[in-house]
N, CA, C and O atoms as a GROMACS GRO file, in nm:
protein
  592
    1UNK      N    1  -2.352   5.159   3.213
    1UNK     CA    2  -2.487   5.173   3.162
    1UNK      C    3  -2.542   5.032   3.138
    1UNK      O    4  -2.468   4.954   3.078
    2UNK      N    5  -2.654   4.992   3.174
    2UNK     CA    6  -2.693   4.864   3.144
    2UNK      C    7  -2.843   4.883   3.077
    2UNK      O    8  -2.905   4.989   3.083
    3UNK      N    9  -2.894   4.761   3.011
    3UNK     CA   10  -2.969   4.814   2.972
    3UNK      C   11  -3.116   4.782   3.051
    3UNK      O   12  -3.226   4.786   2.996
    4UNK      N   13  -3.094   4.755   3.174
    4UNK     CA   14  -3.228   4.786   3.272
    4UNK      C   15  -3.267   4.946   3.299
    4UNK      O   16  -3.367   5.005   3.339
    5UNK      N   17  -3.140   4.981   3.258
    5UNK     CA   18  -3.190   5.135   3.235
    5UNK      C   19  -3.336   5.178   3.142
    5UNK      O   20  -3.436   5.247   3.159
    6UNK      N   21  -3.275   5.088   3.032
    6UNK     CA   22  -3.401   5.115   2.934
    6UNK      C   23  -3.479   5.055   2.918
    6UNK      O   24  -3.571   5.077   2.838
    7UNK      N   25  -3.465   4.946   2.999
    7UNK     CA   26  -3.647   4.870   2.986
    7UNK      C   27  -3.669   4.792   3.084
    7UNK      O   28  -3.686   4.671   3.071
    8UNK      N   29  -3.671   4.856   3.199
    8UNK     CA   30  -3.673   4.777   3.392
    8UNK      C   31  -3.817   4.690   3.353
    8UNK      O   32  -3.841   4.611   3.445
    9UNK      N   33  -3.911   4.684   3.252
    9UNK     CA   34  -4.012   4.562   3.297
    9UNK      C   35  -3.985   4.484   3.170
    9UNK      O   36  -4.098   4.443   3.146
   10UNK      N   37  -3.927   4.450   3.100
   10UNK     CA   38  -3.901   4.380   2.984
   10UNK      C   39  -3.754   4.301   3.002
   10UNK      O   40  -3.644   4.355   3.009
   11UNK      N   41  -3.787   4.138   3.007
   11UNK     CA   42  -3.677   4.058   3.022
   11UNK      C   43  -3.635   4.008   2.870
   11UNK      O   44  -3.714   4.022   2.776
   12UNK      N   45  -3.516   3.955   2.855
   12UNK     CA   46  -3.432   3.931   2.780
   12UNK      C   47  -3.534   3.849   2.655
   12UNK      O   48  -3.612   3.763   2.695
   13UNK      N   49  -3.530   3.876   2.531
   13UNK     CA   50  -3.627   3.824   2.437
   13UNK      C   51  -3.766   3.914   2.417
   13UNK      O   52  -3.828   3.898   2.312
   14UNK      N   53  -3.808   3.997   2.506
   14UNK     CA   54  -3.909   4.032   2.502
   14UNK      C   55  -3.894   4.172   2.398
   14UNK      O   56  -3.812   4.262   2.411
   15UNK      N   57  -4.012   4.155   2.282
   15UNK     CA   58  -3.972   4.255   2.199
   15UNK      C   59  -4.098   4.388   2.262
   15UNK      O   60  -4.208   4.383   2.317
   16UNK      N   61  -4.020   4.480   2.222
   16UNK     CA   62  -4.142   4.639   2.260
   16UNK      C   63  -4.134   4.708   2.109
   16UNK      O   64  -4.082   4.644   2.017
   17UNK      N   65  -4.180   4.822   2.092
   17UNK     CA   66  -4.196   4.882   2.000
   17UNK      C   67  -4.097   5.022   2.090
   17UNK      O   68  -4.105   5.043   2.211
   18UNK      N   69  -4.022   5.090   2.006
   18UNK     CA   70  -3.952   5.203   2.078
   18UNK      C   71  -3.947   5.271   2.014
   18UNK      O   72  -3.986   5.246   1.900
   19UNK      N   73  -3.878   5.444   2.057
   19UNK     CA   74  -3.822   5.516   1.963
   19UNK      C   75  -3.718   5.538   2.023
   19UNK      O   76  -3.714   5.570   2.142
   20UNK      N   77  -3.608   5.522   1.941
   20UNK     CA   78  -3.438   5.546   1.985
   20UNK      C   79  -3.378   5.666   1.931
   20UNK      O   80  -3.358   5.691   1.812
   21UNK      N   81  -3.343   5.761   2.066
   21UNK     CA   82  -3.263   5.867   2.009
   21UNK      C   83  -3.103   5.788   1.974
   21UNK      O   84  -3.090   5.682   2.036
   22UNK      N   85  -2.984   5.826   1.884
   22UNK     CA   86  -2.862   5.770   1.863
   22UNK      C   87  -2.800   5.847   1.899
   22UNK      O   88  -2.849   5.923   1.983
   23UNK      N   89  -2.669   5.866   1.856
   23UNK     CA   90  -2.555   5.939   1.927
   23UNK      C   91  -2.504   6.044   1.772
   23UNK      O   92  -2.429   6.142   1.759
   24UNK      N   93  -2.584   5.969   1.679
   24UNK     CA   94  -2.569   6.062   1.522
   24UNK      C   95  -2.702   6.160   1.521
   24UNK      O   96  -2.722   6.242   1.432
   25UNK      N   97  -2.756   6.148   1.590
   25UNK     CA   98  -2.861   6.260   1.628
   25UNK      C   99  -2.986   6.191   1.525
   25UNK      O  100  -3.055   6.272   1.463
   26UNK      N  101  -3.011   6.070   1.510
   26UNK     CA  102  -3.087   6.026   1.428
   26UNK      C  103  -3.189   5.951   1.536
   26UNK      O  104  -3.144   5.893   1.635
   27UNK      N  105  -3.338   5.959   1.503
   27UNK     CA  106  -3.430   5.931   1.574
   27UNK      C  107  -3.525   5.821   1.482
   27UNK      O  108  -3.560   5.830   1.365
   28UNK      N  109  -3.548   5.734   1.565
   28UNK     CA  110  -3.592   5.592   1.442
   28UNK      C  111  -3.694   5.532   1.548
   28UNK      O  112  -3.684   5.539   1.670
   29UNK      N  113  -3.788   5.476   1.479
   29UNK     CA  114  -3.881   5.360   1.565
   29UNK      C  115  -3.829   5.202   1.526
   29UNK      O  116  -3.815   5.186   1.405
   30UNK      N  117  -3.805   5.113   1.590
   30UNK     CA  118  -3.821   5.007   1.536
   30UNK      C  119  -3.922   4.872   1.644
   30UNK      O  120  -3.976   4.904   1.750
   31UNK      N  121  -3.926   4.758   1.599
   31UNK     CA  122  -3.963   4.663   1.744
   31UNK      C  123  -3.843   4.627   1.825
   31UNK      O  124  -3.766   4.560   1.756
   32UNK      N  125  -3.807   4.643   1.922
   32UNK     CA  126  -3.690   4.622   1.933
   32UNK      C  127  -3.664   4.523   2.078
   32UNK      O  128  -3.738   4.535   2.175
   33UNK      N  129  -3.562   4.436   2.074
   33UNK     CA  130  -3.531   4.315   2.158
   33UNK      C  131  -3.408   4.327   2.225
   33UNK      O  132  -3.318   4.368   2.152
   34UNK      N  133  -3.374   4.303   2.342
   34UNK     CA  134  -3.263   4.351   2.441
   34UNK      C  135  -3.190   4.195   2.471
   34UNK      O  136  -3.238   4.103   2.537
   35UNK      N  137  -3.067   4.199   2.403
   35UNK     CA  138  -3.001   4.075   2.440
   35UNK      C  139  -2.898   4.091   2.512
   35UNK      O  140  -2.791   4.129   2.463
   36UNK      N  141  -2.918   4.060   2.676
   36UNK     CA  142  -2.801   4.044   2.791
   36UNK      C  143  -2.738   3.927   2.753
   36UNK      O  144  -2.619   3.955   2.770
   37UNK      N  145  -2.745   3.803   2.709
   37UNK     CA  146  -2.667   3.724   2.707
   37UNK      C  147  -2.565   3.765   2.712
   37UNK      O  148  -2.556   3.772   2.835
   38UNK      N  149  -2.423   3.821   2.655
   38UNK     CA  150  -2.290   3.836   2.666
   38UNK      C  151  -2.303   3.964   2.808
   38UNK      O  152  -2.392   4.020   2.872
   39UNK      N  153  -2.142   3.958   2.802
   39UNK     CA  154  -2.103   4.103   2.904
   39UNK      C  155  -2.175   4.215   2.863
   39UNK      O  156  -2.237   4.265   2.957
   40UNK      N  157  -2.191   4.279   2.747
   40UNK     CA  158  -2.200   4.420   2.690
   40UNK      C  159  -2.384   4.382   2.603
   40UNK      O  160  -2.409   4.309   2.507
   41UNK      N  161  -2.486   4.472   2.696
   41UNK     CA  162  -2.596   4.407   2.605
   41UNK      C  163  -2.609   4.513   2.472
   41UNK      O  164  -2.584   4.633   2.460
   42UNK      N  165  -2.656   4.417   2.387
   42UNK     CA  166  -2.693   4.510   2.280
   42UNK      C  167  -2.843   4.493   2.214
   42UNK      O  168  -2.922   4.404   2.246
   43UNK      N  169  -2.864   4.579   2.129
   43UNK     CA  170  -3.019   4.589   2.087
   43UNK      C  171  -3.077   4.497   2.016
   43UNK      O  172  -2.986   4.430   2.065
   44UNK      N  173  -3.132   4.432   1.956
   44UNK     CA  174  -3.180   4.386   1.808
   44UNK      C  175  -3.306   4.460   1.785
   44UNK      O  176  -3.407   4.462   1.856
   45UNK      N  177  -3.276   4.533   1.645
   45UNK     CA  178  -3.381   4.600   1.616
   45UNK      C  179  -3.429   4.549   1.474
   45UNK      O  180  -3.351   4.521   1.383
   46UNK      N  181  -3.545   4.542   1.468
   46UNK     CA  182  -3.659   4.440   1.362
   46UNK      C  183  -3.735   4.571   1.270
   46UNK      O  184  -3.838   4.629   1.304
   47UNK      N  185  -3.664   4.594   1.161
   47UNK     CA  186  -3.774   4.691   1.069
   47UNK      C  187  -3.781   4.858   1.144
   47UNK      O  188  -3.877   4.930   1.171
   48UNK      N  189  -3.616   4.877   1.160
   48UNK     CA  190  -3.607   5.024   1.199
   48UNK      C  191  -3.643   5.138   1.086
   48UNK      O  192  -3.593   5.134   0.974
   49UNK      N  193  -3.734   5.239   1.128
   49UNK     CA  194  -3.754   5.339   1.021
   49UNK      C  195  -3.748   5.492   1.107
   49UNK      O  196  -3.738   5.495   1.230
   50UNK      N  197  -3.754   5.603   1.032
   50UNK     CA  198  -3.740   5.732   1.048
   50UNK      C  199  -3.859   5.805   1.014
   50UNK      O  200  -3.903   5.787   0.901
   51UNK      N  201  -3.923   5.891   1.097
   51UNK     CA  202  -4.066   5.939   1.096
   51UNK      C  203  -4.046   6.061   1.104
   51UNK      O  204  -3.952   6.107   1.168
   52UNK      N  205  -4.096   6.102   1.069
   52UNK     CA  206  -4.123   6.247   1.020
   52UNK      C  207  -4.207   6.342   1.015
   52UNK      O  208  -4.254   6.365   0.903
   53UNK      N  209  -4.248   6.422   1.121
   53UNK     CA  210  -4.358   6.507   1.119
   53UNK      C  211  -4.377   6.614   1.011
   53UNK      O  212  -4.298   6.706   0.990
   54UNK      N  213  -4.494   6.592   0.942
   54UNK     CA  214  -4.480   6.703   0.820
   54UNK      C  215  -4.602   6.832   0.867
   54UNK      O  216  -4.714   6.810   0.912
   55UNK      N  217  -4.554   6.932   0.848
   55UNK     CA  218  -4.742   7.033   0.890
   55UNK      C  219  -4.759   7.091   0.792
   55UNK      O  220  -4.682   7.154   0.719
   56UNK      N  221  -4.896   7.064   0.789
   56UNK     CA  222  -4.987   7.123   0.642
   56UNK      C  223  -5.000   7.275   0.671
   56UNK      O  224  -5.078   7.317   0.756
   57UNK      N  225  -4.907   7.368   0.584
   57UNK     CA  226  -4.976   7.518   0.642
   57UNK      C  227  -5.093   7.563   0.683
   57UNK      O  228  -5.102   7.599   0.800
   58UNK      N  229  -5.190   7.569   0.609
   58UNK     CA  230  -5.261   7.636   0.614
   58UNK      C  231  -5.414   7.579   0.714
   58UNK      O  232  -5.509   7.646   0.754
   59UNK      N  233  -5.385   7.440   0.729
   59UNK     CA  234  -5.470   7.340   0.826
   59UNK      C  235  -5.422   7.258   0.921
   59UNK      O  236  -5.315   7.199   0.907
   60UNK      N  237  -5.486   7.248   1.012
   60UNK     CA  238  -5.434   7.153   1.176
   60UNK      C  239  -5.395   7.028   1.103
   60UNK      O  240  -5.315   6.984   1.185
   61UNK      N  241  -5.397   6.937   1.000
   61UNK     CA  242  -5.376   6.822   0.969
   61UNK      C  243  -5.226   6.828   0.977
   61UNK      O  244  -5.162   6.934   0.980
   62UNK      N  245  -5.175   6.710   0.980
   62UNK     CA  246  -5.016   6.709   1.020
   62UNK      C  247  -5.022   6.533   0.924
   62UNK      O  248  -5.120   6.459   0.929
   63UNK      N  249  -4.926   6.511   0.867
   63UNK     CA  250  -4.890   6.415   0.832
   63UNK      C  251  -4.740   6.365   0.875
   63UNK      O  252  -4.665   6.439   0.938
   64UNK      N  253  -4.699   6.210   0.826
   64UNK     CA  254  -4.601   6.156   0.885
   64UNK      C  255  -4.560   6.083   0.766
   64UNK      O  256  -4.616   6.001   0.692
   65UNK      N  257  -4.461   6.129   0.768
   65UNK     CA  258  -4.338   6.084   0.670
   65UNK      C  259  -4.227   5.993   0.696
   65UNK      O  260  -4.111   6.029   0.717
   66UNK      N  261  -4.286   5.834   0.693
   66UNK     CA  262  -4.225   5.674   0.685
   66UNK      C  263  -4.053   5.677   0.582
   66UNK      O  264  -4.064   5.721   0.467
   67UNK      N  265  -3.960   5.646   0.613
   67UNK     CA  266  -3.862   5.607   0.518
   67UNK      C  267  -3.778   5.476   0.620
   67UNK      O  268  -3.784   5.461   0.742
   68UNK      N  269  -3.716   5.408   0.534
   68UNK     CA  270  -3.658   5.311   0.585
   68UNK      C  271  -3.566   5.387   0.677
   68UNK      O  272  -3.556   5.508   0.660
   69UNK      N  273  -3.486   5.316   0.791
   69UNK     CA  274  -3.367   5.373   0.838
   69UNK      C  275  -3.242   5.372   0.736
   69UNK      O  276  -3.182   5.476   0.712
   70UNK      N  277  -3.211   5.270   0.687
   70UNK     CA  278  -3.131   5.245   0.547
   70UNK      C  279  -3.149   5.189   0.428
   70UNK      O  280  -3.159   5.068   0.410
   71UNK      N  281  -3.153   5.269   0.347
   71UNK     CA  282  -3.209   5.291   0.211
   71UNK      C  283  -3.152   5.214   0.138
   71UNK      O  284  -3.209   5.185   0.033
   72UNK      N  285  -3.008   5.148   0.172
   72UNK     CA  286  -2.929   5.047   0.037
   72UNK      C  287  -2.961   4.948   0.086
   72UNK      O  288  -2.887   4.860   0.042
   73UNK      N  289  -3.052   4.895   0.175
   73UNK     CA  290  -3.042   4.751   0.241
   73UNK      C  291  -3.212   4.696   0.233
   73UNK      O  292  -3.317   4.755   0.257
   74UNK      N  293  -3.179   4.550   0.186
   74UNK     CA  294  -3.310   4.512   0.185
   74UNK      C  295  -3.312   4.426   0.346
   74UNK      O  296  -3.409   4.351   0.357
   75UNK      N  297  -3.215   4.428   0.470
   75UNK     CA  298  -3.158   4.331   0.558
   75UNK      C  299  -3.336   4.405   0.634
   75UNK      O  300  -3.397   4.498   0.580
   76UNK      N  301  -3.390   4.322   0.784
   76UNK     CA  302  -3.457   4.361   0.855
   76UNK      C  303  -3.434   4.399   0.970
   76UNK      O  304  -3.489   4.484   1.041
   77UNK      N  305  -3.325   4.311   0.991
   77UNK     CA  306  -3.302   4.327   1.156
   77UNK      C  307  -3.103   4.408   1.129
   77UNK      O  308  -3.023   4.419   1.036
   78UNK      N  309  -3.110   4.441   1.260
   78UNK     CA  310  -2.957   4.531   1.279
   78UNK      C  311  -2.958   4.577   1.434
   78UNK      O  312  -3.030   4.645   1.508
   79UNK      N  313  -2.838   4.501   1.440
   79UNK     CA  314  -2.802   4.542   1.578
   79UNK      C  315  -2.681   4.644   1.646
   79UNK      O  316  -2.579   4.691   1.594
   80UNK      N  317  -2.718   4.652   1.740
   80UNK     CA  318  -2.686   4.807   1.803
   80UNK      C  319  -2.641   4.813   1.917
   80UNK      O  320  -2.722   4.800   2.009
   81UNK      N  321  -2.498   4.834   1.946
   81UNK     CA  322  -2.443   4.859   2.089
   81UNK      C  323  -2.510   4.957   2.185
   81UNK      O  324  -2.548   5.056   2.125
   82UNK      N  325  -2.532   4.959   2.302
   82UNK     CA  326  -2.573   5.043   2.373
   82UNK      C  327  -2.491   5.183   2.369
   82UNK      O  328  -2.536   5.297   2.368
   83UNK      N  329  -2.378   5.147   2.368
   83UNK     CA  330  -2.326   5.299   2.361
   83UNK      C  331  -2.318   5.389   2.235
   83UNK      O  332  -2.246   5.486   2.210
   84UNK      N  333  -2.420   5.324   2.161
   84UNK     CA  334  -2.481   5.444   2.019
   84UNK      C  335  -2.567   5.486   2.065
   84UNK      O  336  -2.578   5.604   2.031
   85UNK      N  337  -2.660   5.448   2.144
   85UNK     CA  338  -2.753   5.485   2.193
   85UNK      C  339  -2.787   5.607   2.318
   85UNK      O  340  -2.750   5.589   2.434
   86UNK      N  341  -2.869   5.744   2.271
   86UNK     CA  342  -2.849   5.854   2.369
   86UNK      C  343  -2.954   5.788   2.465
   86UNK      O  344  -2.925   5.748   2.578
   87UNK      N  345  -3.084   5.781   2.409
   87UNK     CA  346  -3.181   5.760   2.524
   87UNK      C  347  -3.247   5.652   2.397
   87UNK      O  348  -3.208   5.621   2.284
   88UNK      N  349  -3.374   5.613   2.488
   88UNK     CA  350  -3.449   5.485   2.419
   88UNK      C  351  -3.588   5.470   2.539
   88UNK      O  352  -3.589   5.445   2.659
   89UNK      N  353  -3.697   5.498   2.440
   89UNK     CA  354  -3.841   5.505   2.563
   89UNK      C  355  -3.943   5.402   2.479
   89UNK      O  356  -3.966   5.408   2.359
   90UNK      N  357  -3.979   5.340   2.540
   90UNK     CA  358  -4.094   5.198   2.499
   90UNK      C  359  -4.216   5.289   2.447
   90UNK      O  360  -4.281   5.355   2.528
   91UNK      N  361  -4.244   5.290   2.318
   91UNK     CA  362  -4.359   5.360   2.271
   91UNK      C  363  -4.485   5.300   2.295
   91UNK      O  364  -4.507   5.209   2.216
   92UNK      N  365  -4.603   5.326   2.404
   92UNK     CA  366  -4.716   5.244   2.354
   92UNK      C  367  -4.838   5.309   2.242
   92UNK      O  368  -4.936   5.241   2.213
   93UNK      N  369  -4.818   5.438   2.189
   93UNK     CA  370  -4.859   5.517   2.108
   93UNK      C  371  -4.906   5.428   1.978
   93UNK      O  372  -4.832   5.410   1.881
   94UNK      N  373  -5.062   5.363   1.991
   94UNK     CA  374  -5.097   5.308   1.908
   94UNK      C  375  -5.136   5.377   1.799
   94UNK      O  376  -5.207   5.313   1.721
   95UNK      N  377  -5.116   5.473   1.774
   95UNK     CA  378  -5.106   5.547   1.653
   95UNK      C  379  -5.026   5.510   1.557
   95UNK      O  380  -5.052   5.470   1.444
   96UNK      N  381  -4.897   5.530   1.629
   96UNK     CA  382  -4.723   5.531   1.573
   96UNK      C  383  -4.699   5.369   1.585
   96UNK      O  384  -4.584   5.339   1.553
   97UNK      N  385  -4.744   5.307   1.606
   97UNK     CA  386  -4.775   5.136   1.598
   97UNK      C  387  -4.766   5.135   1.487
   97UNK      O  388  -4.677   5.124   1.403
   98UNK      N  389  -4.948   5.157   1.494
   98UNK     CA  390  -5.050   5.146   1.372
   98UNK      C  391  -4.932   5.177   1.222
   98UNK      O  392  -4.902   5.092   1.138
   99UNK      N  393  -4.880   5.336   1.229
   99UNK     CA  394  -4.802   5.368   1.118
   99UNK      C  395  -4.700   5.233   1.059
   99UNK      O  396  -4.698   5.173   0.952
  100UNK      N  397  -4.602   5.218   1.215
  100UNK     CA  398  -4.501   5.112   1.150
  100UNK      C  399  -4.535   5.027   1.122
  100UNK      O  400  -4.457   4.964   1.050
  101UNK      N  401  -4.645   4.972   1.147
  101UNK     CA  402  -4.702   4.783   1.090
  101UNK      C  403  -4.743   4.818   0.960
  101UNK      O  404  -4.712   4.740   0.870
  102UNK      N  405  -4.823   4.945   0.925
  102UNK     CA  406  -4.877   4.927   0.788
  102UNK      C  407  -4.756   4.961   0.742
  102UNK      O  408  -4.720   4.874   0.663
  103UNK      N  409  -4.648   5.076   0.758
  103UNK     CA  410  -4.545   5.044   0.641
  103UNK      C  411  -4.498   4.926   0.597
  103UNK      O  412  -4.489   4.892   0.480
  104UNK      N  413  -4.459   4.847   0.723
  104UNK     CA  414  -4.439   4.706   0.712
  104UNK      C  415  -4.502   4.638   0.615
  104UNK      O  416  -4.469   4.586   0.508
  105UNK      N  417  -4.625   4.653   0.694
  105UNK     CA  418  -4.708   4.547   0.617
  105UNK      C  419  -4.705   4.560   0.429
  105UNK      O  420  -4.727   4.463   0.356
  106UNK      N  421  -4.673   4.698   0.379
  106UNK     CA  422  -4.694   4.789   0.261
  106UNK      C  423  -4.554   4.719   0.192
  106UNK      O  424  -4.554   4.638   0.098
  107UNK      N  425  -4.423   4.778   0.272
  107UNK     CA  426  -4.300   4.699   0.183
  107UNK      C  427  -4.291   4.547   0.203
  107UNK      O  428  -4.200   4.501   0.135
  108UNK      N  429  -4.355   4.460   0.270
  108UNK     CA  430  -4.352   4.347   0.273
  108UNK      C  431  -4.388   4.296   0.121
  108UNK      O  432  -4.323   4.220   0.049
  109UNK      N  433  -4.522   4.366   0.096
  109UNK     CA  434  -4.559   4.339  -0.038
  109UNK      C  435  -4.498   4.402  -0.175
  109UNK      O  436  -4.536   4.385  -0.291
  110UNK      N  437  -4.380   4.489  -0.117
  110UNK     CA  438  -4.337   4.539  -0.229
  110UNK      C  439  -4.380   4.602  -0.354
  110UNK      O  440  -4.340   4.596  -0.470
  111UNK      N  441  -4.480   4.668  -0.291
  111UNK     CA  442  -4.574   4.761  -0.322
  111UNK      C  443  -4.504   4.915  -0.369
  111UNK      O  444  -4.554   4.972  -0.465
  112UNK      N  445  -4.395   4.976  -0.302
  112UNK     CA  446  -4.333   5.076  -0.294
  112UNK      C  447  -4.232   5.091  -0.401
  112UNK      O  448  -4.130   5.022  -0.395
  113UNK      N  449  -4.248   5.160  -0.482
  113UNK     CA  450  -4.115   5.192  -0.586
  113UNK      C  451  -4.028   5.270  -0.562
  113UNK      O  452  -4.024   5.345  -0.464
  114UNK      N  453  -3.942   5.258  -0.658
  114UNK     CA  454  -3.779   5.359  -0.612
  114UNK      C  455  -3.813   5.479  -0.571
  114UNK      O  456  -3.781   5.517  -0.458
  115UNK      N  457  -3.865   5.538  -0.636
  115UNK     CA  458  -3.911   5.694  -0.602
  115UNK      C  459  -4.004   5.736  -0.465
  115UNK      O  460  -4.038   5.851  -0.436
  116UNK      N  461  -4.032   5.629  -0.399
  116UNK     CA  462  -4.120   5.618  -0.283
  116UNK      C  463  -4.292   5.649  -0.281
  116UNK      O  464  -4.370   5.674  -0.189
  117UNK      N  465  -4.311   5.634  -0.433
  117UNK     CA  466  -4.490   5.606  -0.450
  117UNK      C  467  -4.563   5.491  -0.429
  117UNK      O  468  -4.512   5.383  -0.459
  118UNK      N  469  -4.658   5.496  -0.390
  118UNK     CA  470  -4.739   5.369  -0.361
  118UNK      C  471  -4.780   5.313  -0.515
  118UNK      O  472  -4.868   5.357  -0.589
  119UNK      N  473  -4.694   5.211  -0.536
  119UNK     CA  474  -4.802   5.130  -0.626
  119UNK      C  475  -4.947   5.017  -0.630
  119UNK      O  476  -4.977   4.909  -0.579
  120UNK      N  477  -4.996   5.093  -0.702
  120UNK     CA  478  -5.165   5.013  -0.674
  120UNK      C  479  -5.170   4.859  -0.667
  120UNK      O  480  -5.092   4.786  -0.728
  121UNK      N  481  -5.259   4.822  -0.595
  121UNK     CA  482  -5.234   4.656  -0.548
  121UNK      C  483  -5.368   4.645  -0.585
  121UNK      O  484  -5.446   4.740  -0.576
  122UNK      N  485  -5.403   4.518  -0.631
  122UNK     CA  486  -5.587   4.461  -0.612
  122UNK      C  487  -5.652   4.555  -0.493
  122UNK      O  488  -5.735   4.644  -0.514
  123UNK      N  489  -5.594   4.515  -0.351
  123UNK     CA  490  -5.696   4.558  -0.246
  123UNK      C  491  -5.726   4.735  -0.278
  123UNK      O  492  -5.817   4.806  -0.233
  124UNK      N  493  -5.664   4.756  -0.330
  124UNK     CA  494  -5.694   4.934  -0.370
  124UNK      C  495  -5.850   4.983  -0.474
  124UNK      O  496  -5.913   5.087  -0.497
  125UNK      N  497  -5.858   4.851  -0.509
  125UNK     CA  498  -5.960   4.844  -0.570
  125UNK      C  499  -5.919   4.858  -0.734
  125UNK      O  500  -5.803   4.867  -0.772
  126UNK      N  501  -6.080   4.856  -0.854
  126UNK     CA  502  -6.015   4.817  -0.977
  126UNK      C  503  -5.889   4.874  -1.056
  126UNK      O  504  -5.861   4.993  -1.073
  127UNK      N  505  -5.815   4.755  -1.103
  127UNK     CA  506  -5.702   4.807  -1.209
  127UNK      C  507  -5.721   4.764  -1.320
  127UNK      O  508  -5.767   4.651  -1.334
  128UNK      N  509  -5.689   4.847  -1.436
  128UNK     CA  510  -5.690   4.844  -1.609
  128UNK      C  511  -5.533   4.898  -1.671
  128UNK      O  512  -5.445   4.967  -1.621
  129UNK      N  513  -5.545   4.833  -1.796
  129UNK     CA  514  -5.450   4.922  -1.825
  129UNK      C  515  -5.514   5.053  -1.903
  129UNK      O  516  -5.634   5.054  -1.929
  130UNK      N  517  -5.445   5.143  -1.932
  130UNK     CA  518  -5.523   5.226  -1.975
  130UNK      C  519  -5.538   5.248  -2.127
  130UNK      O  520  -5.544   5.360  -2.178
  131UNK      N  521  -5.542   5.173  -2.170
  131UNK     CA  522  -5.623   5.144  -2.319
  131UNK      C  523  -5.743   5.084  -2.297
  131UNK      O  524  -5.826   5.078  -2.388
  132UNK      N  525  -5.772   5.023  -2.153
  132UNK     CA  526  -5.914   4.919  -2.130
  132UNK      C  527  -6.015   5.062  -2.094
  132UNK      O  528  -6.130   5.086  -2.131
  133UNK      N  529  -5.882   5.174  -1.975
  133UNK     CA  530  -5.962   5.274  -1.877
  133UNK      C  531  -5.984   5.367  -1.964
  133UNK      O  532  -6.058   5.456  -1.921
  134UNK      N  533  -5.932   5.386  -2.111
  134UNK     CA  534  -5.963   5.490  -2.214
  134UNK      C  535  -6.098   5.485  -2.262
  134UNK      O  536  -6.187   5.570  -2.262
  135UNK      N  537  -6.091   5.352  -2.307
  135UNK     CA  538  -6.193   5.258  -2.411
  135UNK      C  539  -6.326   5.294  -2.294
  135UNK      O  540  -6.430   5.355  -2.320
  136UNK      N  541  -6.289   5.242  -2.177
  136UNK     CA  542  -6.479   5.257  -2.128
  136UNK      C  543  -6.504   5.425  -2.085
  136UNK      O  544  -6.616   5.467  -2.115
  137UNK      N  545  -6.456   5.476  -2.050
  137UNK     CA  546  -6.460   5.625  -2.026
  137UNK      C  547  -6.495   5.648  -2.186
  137UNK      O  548  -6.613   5.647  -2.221
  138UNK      N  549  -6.409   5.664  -2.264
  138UNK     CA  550  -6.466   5.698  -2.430
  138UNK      C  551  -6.635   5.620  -2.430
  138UNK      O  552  -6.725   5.688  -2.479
  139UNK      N  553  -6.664   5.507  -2.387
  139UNK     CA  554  -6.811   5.477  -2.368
  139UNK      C  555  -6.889   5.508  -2.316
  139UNK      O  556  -7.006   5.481  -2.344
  140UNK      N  557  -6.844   5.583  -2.212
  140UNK     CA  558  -6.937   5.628  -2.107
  140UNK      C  559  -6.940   5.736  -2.171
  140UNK      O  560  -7.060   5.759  -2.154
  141UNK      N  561  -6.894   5.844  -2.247
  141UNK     CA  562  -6.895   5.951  -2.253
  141UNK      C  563  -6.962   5.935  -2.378
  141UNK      O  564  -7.041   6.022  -2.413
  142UNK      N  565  -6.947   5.856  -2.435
  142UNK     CA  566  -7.053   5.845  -2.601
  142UNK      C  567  -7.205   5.832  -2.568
  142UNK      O  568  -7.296   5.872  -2.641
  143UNK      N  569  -7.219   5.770  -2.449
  143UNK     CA  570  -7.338   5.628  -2.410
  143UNK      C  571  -7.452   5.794  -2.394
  143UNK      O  572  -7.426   5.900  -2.337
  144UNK      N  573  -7.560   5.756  -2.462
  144UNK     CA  574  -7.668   5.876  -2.498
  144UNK      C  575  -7.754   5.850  -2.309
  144UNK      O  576  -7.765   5.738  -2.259
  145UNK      N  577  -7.797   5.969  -2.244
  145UNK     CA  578  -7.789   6.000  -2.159
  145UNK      C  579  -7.939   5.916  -2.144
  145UNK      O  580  -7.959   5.874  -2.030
  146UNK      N  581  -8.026   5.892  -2.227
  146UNK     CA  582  -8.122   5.821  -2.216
  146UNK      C  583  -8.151   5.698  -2.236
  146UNK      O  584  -8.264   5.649  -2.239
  147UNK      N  585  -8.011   5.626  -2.257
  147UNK     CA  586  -7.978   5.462  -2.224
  147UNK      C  587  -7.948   5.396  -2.072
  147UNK      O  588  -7.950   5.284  -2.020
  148UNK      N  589  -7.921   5.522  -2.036
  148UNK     CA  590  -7.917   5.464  -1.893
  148UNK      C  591  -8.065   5.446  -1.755
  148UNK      O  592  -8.041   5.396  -1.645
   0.00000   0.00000   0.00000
């Protein structure tokens, strides 16, 4: 098996975006880079994660459910023998791009807590604590309707 199998227009260094089936039956996107240098090539994969199609019952909306590939590791990159690998197809699905860069872009900032909620950043727009967000809501709600 070589790996011109899996990427006949992409030479050595050149990174793609993929999704890799494994041999643990686990399906992951990462950017990923093909190093022939030695006898046996193997992968380097940059910010592998696991996606997840979720469907909303009762409406056509479908959401996608981001988790790291490994959860105890803060590492980015991890490499991968070819023979873990079942199949492997070059994604150009700028959708599923789009998804992995903003997760990226999201835990880069370390934005994400243990429990996997988004914590609020400036760009989300205003933050208080909530003795400030009590205090003006209690004002607004006092403030006589003909001051404004």
């Amino acid at each position: 098996m070589t790996s011109s199998q899996f990427h006949s227009k992409n030479k050595m260094g050149d990174e793609f975006y993929s999704i890799l089936k494994l041999v643990s039956g686990e399906e992951i996107f990462a950017l990923v880079c093909v190093d022939e240098t030695d006898d046996e090539p193997i992968l380097i994969l940059h910010t592998p994660i696991k996606m997840k199609t979720l469907h909303n019952g009762g409406s056509h909306l479908n959401y996608i459910k981001v988790t790291p590939w490994m959860d105890m590791t803060d590492e980015t990159m991890f490499i991968i023998r070819l023979d873990k690998v079942i199949t492997m197809i070059e994604s150009k699905d700028q959708k599923l791009i789009d998804v992995y860069n903003n997760y990226n872009d999201d835990t880069d900032e370390e934005n994400i807590s243990i429990d996997g909620c988004v914590m609020p950043t400036p760009k989300m727009g205003y933050l208080s604590s909530v003795k400030d967000a009590r205090k003006d809501l209690e004002d607004l709600f006092k403030k006589d309707i003909k001051d404004t």
